[in-house]
C-alpha positions in Angstrom: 0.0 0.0 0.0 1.8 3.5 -1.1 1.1 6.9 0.7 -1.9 8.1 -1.7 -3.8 5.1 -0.2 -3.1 5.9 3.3 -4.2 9.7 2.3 -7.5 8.1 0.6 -8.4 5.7 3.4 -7.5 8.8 6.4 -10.1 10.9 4.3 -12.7 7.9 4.4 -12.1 7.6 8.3 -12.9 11.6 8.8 -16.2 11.2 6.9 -17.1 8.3 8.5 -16.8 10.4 11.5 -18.4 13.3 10.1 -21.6 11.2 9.8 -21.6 9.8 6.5 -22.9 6.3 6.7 -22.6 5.1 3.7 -19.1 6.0 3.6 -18.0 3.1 5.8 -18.6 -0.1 4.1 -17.1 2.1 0.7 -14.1 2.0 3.4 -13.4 -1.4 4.1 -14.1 -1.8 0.1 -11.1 0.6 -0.4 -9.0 -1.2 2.1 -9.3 -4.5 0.6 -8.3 -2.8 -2.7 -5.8 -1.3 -1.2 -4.2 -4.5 -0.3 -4.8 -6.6 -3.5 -1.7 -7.6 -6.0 -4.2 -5.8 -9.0 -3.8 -2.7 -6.8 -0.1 -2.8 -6.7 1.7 0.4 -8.1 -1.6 2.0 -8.7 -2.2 5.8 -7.1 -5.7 6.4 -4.9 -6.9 10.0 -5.6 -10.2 10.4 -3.7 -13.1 13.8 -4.6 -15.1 13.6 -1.5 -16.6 9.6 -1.4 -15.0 9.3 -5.1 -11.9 7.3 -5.1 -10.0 7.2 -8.5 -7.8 4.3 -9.3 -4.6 5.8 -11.7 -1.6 4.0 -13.5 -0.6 7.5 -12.8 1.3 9.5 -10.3 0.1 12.9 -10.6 -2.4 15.6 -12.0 -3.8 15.7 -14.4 -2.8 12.8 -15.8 -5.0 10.8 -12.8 -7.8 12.2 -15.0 -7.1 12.4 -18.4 -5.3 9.1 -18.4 -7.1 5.9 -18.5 -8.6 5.2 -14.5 -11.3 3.3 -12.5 -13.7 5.8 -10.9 -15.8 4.4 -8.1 -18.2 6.2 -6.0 -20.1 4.5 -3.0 -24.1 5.7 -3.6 -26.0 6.1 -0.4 -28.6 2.9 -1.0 -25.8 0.9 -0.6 -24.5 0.3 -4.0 -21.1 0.8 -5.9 -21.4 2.8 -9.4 -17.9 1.8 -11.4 -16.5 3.4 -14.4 -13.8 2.7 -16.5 -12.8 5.4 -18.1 -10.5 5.5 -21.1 -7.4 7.6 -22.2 -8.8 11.1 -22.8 -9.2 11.7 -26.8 -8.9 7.9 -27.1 -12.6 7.7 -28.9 -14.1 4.5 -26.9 -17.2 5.4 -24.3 -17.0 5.1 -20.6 -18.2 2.0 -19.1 -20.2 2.3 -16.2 -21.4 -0.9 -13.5 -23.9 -0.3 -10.6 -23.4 -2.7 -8.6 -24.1 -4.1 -4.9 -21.4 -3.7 -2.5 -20.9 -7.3 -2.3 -20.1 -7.5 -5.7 -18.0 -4.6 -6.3 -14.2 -5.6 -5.1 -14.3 -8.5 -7.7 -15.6 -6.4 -10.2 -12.9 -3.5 -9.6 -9.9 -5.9 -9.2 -10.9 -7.0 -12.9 -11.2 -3.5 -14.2 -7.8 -1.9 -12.4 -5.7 -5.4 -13.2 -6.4 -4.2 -17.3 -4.6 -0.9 -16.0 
């Protein structure tokens, strides 16, 4: 695990104090992925609840470079997208998922990465 997941999960813990609910299964979703091999080398950048999963280290390439953008919605689903290259020409994908599918889901999408 490299610092920008420690900064995305510390973030996760002060809204989870703050009151938001749904933030807290999102943040044992993120520390799973944190910890998985298809997670390796990847940087965390979170907006908010939004945690965005980079090949790259630093703006703006985060967003205009290909990346997994997952956002934790508040009646306890996950919505995904896979986002490509910027000017690349293919749409984004997007999943909505149930939490309990998510993590297999997202280890699939950030492993192609």
């Amino acid at each position: 695990m490299n610092e920008s997941w420690i900064r995305a999960l510390t973030l996760y813990d002060g809204l989870v104090e703050a009151g938001w609910k749904h933030i807290l299964p999102f943040r044992e979703l993120a520390r799973a992925l944190s910890t998985s091999k298809e997670a390796s080398g990847l940087t965390a950048v979170t907006s908010h609840e939004t945690l965005i999963l980079s090949p790259y280290t630093r703006y703006p390439d985060w967003f205009e470079g290909r990346h997994v953008r997952v956002h934790p919605m508040t009646d306890g689903t996950i919505r995904i997208d896979r986002k490509p290259q910027q000017f690349d020409g293919n749409p984004t994908q997007t999943w909505t998922v149930p939490l309990q599918e998510a993590e297999a889901l997202i280890r699939s999408l950030i492993a192609e990465l």
